[in-house]
ZALO-956074 format. One line per 3 residues: number of its first residue (from 0); their letters; for each residue x, y, z of C-alpha. Coordinates in Angstrom, 3 decimals. Example, Ala and Ser with C-alpha at 12.3 -4.5 7.8 and 13.67 -1.06 7.14 Angstrom:
% residues 2
0 = as = 12.300,-4.500,7.800 | 13.670,-1.060,7.140 $
END
This chain:
% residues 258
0 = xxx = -11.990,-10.897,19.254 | -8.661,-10.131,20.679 | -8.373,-6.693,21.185 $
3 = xxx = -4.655,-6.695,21.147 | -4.014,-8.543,17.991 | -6.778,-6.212,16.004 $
6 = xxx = -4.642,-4.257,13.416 | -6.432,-0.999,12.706 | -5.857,-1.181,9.030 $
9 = xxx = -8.558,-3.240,8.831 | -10.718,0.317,9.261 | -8.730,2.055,6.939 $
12 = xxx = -10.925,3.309,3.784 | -7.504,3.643,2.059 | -5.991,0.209,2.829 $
15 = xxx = -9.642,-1.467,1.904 | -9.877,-0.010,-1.418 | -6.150,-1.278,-2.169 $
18 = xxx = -7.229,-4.333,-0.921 | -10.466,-5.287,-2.701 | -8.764,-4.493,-6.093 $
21 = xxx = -5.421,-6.098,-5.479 | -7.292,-9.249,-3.736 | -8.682,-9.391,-7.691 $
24 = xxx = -5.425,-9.406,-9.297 | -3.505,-12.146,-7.214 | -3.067,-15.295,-9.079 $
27 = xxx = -4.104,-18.574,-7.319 | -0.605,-20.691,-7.215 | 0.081,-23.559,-4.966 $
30 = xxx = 2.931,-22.829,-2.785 | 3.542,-20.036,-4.031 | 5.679,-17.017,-2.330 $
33 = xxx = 5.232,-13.532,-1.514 | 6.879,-10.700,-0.564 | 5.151,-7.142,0.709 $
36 = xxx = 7.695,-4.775,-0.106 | 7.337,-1.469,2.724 | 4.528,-4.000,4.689 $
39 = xxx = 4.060,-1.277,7.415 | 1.495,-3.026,9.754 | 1.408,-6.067,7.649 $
42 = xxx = -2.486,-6.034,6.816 | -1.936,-6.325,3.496 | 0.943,-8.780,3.906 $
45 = xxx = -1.721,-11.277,5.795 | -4.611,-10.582,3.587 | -3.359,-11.090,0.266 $
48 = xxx = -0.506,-13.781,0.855 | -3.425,-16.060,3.011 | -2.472,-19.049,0.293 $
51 = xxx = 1.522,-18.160,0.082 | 4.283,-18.802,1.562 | 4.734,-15.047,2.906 $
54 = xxx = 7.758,-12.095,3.970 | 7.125,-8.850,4.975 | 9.858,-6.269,4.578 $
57 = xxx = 9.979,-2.764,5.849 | 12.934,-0.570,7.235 | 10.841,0.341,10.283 $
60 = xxx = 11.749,-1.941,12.777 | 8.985,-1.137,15.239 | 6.338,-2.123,12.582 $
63 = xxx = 8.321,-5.425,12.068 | 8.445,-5.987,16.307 | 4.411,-5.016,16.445 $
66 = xxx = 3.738,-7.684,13.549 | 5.718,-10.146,15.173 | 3.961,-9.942,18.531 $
69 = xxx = 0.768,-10.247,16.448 | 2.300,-13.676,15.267 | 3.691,-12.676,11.832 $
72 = xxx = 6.744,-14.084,12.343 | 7.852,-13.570,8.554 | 8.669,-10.484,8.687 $
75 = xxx = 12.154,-8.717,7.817 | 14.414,-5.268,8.040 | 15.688,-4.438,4.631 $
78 = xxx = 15.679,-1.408,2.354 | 13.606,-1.806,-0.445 | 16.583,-0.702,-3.256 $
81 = xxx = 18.624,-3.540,-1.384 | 16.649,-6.848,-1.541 | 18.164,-9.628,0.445 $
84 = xxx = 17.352,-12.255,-1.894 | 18.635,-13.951,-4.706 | 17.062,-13.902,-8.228 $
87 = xxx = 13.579,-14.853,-9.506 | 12.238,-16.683,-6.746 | 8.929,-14.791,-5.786 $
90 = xxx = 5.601,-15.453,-7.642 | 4.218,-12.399,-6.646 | 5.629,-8.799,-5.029 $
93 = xxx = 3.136,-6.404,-3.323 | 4.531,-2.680,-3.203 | 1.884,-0.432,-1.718 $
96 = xxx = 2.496,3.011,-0.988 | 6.214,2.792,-0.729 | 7.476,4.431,-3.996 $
99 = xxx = 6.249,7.575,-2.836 | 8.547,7.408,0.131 | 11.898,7.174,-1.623 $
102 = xxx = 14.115,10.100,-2.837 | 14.592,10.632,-5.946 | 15.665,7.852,-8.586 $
105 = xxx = 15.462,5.660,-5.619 | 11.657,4.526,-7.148 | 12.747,3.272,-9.863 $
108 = xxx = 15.962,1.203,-8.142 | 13.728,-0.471,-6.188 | 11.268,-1.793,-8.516 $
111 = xxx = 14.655,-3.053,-10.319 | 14.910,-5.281,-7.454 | 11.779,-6.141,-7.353 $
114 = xxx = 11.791,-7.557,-10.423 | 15.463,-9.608,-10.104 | 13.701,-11.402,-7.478 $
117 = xxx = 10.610,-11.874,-9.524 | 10.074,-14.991,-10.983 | 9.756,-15.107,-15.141 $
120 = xxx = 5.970,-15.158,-15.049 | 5.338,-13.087,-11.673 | 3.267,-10.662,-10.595 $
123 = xxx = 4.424,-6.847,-9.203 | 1.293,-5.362,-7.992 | 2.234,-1.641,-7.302 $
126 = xxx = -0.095,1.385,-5.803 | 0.895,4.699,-5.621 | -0.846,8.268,-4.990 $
129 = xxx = -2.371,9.465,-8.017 | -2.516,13.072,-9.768 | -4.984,12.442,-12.122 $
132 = xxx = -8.094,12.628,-9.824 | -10.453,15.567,-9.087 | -8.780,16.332,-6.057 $
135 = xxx = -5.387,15.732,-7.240 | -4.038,19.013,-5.737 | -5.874,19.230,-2.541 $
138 = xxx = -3.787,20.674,-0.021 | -4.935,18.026,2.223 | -3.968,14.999,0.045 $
141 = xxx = 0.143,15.280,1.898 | -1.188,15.823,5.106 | 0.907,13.618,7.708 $
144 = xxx = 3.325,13.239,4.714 | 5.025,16.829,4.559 | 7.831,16.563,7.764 $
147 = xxx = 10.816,15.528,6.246 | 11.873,14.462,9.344 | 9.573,11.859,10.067 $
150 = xxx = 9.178,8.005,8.344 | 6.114,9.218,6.867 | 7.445,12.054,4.211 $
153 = xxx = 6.183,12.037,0.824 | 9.040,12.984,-1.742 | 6.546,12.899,-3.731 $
156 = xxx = 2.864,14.221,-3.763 | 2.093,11.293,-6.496 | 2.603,10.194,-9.937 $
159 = xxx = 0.425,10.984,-13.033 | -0.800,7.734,-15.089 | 2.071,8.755,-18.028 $
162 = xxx = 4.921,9.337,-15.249 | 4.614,5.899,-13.368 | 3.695,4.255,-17.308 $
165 = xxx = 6.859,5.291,-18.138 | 8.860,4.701,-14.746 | 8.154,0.934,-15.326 $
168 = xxx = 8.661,0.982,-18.782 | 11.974,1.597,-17.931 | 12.260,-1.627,-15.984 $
171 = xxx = 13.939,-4.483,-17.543 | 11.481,-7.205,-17.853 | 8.351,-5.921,-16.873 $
174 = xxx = 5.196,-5.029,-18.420 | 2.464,-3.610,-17.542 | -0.934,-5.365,-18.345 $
177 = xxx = -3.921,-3.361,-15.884 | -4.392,-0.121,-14.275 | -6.780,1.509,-12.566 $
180 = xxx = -8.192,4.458,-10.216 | -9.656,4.317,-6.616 | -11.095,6.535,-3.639 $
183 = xxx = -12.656,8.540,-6.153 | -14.509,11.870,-4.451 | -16.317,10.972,-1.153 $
186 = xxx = -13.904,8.451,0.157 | -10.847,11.006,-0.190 | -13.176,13.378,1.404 $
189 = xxx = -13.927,11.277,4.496 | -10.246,10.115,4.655 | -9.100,13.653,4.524 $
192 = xxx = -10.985,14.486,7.491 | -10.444,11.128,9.765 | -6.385,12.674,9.387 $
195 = xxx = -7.903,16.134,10.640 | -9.311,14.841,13.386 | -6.268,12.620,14.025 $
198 = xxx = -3.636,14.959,13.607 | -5.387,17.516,15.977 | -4.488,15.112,18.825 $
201 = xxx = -1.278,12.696,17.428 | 1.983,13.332,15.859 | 2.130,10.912,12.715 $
204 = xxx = 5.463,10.117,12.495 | 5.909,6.103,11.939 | 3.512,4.324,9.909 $
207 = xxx = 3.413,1.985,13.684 | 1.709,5.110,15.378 | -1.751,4.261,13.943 $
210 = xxx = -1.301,1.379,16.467 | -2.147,3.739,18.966 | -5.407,4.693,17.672 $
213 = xxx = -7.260,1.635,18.351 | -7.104,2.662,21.882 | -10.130,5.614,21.620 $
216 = xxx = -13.491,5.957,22.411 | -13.221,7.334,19.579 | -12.008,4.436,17.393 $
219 = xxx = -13.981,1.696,19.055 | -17.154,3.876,17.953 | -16.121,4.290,14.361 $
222 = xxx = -15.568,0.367,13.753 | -18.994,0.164,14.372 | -20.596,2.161,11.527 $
225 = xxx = -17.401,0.920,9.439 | -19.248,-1.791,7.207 | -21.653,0.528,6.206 $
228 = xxx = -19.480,3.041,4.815 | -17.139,0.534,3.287 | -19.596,-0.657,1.595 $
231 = xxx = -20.887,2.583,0.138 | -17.289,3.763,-0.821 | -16.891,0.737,-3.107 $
234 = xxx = -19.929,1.334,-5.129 | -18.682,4.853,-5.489 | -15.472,3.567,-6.496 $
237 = xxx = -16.866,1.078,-9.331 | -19.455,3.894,-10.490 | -17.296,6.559,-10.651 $
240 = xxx = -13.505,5.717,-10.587 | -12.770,4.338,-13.775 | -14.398,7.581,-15.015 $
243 = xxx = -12.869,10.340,-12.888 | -9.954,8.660,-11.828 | -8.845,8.945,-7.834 $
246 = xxx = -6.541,9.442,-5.127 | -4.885,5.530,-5.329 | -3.162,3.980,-8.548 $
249 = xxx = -3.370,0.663,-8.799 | -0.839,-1.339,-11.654 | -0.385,-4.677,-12.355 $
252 = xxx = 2.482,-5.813,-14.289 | 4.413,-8.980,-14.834 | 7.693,-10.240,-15.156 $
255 = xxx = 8.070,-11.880,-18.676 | 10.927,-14.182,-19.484 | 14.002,-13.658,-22.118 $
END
């Protein structure tokens, strides 16, 4: 394995719950496109748009530059309540953890463009922080989200299962048709301390300065007991999540035609 091309999402708890669920919900379409709306690191972007014709947008340029040296050369600078693109032309629109990051109103902007570049018949598979889990006002839950300074602020702590319903109600031409909860209990717990340790030693201001991680001891140690506890975390989740909700929303909806 190339060291240099490993992205460390791929040991993210939080990105590999999003990603076994959404992995469930993307339809099978031959050349089909995709777009990852606030890609980040682009592990999402590559995992779930393997069979599509894929783009990766973000407004952080040195996430875009760091996927393109991995060889993700689809990848472009845009605002998310701006999409360069003309009407209905994706099949499917990933936005993970992005509305969170947008002022306010600005949420519900962007998933307007999202779906005028949706294709009658697409999918818009959103997931946002939730507030309907046990831990749901943890102090920890915002940490490395609370300087408003940095590319990583939070305007907002989450959304409740009735607030982002009716957000995307709002939406012309959308509906949604699944939801569910993740990270239920002892994945938030273990997340919430792997930022602890983190943030004791690194400033987390750029989603691109979890690059720097992968170069610990530290790191290179956890990767090795990762399986196992991925594994464990995803039998909590389908045990206990649909029961006691969680710290990640998940929402499919799709665009439906006039």
């Amino acid at each position: 394995m190339d060291h240099n091309r490993i992205n460390p999402l791929k040991y993210s708890i939080h990105t590999r719950l999003r990603e076994y669920y959404l992995k469930r919900l993307i339809p099978k379409i031959k050349n089909g496109r995709l777009l990852d709306v606030g890609c980040g690191l682009g592990y999402l972007t590559e995992v779930l748009g393997e069979e599509y014709f894929k783009i990766g947008l973000d407004y952080d340029f040195h996430s875009l530059k760091l996927n393109y040296n991995r060889g993700m050369t689809n990848m472009l600078q845009s605002s998310a309540t701006e999409l360069p693109f003309k009407g209905e032309i994706f099949d499917v629109i990933i936005c993970s953890e992005l509305l969170e990051h947008l002022p306010n109103k600005m949420d519900e902007k962007a998933l307007c463009e999202m779906a005028r570049v949706l294709k009658p018949g697409g999918i818009l598979l959103i997931t946002i922080p939730a507030l309907n889990g046990l831990r749901s006002t943890s102090k920890l839950r915002n940490l490395g989200h609370d300087d408003p300074e940095g590319g990583e602020y939070h305007y907002r702590i989450g959304y409740s299962w009735n607030d982002a319903k009716a957000m995307i109600e709002k939406i012309p031409k959308l509906k949604i048709y699944k939801k569910r909860f993740s990270m239920f209990l002892l994945s938030e717990l273990f997340m919430d301390l792997l930022k602890v340790i983190y943030l004791k030693k690194n400033k987390f201001r750029d989603h691109s300065n979890i690059m720097d991680m992968k170069e610990s001891f530290f790191f290179r140690l956890y990767r090795f007991f990762f399986t196992l506890l991925y594994f464990c975390f995803i039998y909590e989740d389908l045990l206990f999540a649909s029961i006691f909700k969680g710290h990640i929303l998940i929402i499919a909806a799709e665009r439906y035609a006039e």
